[in-house]
C-alpha positions as CSV (number, residue, x, y, z in Angstrom):
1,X,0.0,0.0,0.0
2,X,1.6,3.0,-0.9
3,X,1.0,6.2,-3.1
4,X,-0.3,6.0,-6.6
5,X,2.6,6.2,-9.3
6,X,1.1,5.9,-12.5
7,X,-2.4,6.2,-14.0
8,X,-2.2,2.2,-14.8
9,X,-3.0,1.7,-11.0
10,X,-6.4,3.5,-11.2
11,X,-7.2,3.2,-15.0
12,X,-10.3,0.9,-14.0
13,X,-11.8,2.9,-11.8
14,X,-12.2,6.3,-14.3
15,X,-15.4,6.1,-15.9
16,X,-15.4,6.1,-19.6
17,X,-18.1,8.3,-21.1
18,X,-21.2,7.8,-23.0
19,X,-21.0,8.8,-26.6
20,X,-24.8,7.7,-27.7
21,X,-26.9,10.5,-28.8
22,X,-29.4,10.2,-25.7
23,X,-27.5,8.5,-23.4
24,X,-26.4,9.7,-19.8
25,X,-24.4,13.0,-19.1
26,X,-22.8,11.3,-15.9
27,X,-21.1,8.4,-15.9
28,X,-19.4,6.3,-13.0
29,X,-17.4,2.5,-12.3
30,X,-20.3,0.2,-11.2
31,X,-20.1,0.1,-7.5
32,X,-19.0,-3.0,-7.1
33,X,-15.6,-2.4,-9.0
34,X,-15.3,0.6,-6.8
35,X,-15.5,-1.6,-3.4
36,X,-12.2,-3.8,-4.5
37,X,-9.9,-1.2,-4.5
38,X,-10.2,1.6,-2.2
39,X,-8.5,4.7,-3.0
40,X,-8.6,8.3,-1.6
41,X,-7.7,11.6,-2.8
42,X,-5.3,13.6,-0.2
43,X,-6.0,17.2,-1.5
44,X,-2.5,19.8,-0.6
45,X,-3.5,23.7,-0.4
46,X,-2.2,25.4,-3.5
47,X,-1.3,28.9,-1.2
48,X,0.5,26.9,2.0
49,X,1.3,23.5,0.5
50,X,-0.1,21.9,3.1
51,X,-2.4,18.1,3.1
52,X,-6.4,19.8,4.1
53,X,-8.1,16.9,3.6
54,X,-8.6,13.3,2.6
55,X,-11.5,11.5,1.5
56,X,-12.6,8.2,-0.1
57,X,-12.5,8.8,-3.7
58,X,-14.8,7.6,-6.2
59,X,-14.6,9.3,-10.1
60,X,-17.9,10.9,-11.3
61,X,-17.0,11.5,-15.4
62,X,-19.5,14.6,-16.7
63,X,-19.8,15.2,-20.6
64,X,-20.9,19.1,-20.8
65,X,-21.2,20.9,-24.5
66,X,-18.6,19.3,-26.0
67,X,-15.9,19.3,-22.5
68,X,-15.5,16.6,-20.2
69,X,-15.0,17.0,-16.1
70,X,-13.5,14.3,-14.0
71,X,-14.9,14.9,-10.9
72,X,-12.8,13.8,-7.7
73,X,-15.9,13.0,-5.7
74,X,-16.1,12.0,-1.7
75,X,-17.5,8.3,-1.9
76,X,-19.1,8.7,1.9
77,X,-20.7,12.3,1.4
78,X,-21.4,12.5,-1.8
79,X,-22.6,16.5,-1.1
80,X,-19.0,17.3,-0.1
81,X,-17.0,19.9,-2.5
82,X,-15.7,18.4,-5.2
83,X,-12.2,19.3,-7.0
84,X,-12.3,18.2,-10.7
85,X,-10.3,18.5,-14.3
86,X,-11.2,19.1,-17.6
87,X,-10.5,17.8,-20.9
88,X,-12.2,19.7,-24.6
89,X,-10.8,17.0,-27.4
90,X,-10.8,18.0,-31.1
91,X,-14.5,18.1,-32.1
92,X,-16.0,14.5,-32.6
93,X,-12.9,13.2,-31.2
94,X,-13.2,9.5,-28.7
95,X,-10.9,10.5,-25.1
96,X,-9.1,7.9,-23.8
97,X,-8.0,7.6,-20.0
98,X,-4.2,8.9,-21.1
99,X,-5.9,12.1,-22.3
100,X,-6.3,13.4,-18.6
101,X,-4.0,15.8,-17.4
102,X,-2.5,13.2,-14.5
103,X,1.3,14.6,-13.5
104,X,3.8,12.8,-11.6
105,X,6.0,14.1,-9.2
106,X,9.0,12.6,-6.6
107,X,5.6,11.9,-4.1
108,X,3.6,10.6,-6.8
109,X,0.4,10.8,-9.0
110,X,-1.4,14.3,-8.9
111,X,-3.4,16.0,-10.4
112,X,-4.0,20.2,-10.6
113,X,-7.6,21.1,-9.8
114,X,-9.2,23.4,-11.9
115,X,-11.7,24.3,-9.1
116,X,-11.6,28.2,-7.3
117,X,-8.7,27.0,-4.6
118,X,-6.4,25.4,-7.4
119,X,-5.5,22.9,-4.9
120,X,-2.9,19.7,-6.2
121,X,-4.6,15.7,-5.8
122,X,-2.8,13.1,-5.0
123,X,-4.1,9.7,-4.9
124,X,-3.4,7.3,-2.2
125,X,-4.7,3.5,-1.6
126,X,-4.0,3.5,2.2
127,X,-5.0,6.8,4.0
128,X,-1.8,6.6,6.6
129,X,0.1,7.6,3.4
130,X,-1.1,11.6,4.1
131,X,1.7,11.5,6.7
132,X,4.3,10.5,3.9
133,X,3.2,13.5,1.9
134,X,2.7,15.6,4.9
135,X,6.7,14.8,5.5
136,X,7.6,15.4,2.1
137,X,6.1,18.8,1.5
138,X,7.5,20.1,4.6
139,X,11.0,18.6,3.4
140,X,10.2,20.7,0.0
141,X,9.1,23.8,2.0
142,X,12.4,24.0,4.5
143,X,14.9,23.1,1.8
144,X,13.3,26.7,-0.3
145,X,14.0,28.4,2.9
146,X,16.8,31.0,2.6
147,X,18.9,32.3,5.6
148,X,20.2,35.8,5.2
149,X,22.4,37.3,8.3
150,X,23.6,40.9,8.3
151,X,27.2,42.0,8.8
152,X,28.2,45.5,9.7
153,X,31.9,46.0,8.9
């Protein structure tokens, strides 16, 4: 159990959307896919770089006028805010799982809300991991810390 590194450890769990003329504008992994693997989301401040919360993480995949929204949605309150990420193909164009804008970093696999707070996602399968991130942001955070000392001569 550790932090997500690549998008090949959650790939069944994002929805795929539905491209029939009448068919649903919400689409999400049946639930019982969802049960075997258990993932959270550990959402990190964009103004402190701080961890703010963790929750259960289930994907909610919305198709709006032509854009599509992967919603980061809390599996036990489903009213909770939500962060999410967008994707506008090339008109008439299929999206595959690849096409979302997942980065990687030395903690592991984010990704950059495009909600108001602009806050960064990582995905975790064990919730004990937000201490690991916890440690290595504050690691990242001291090490950009400059001492300056004045000398009068």
């Amino acid at each position: 159990m550790a932090i997500i590194q690549s998008i090949n450890e959650i790939r069944g769990l994002i929805p795929d959307p539905d491209y029939r003329p009448f068919g649903t504008f919400e689409t999400v992994v049946p639930m019982d896919i969802v049960r075997k693997k258990m993932i959270f989301a550990v959402t990190v401040s964009s103004v402190n770089g701080r961890p703010i919360n963790i929750f259960r993480l289930r994907f909610v995949l919305l198709r709006r006028a032509g854009s599509f929204y992967l919603m980061f949605n809390n599996f036990i309150i489903e009213s909770d805010q939500v962060d999410y990420i967008s994707l506008t193909p090339a008109k008439d164009a299929l999206i595959s799982k690849d096409d979302w804008k997942f980065e990687k970093d030395d903690i592991g696999l984010f990704a950059r809300s495009e909600c108001r707070d602009h806050n960064i996602i990582y995905i975790v399968d064990n919730p004990r991991e937000m201490s690991r991130i916890r440690e290595t942001l504050d690691k990242k955070r001291l090490s950009k810390e400059i001492t300056v000392e004045v000398t009068v001569v």
